[in-house]
N, C-alpha and C positions, 0 to 999 in steps of 0.2 A: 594464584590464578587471577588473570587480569579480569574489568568489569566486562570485558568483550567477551570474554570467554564464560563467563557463570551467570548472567544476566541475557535473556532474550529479550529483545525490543520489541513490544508489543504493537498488533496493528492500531489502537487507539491512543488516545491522550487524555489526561485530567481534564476539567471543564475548563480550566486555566490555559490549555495548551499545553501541558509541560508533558515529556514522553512519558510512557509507563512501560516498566519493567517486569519480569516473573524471574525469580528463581526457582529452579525444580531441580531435581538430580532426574526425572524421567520425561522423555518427550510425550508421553501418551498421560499423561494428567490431565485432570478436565480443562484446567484453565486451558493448557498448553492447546487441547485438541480446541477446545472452541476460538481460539486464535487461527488455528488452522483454518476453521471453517469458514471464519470472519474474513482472511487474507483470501480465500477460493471467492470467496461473494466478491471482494474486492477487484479481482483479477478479472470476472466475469461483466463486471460491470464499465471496466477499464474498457473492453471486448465493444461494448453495446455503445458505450459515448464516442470510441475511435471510430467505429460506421457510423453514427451518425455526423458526430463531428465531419467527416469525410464528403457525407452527403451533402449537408451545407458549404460544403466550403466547393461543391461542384456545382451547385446550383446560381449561375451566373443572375438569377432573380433574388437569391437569400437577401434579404434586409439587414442590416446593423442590428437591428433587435436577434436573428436569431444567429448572427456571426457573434456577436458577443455571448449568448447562451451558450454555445456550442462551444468556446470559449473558455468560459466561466467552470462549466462542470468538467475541459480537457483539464482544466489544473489542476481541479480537486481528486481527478483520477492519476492526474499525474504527480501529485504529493503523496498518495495513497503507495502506488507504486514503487515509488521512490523509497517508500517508509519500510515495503517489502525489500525490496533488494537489497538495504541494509543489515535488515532484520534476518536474510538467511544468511547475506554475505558472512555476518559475525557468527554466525554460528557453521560455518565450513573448518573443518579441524586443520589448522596453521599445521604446514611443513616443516620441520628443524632445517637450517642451510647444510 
């Protein structure tokens, strides 16, 4: 079994940055489900910074202060994001050719 396959990617990281991992044999383990929960808050929040993000970037008055804000937290939603799509992509069960 490769590491893609027995290892889920976790929606966090070490304080270091470095990814974190769970092995389970069941998806409904607590760690497993409060990763679920963590990635739903994730997504939801993804949701809240893209309208606003949006709203600034239509307001032909926004400032530099708050285009960079808006900015700033699109990345960190869009690392988040990005962290998810890997994270269920690896765990979709591989086709044989």
């Amino acid at each position: 079994m490769s590491t893609a396959d027995s290892l889920r990617l976790l929606p966090w990281t070490t304080p270091e940055g470095k990814p974190c991992h769970l092995s389970t044999d069941s998806d409904d383990s607590r760690l497993s489900r409060l990763a679920d929960d963590l990635e739903e808050a994730q997504l939801d929040s993804g949701e809240q910074v893209l309208a606003g993000a949006r709203a600034v970037l239509s307001d032909p008055k926004a400032g530099e202060r708050a285009v960079r804000f808006a900015l700033t937290r699109a990345t960190e939603c869009l690392a988040d994001l990005l962290r998810i799509a890997v994270s269920r992509g690896e765990r979709i069960p591989r086709r044989e050719p």
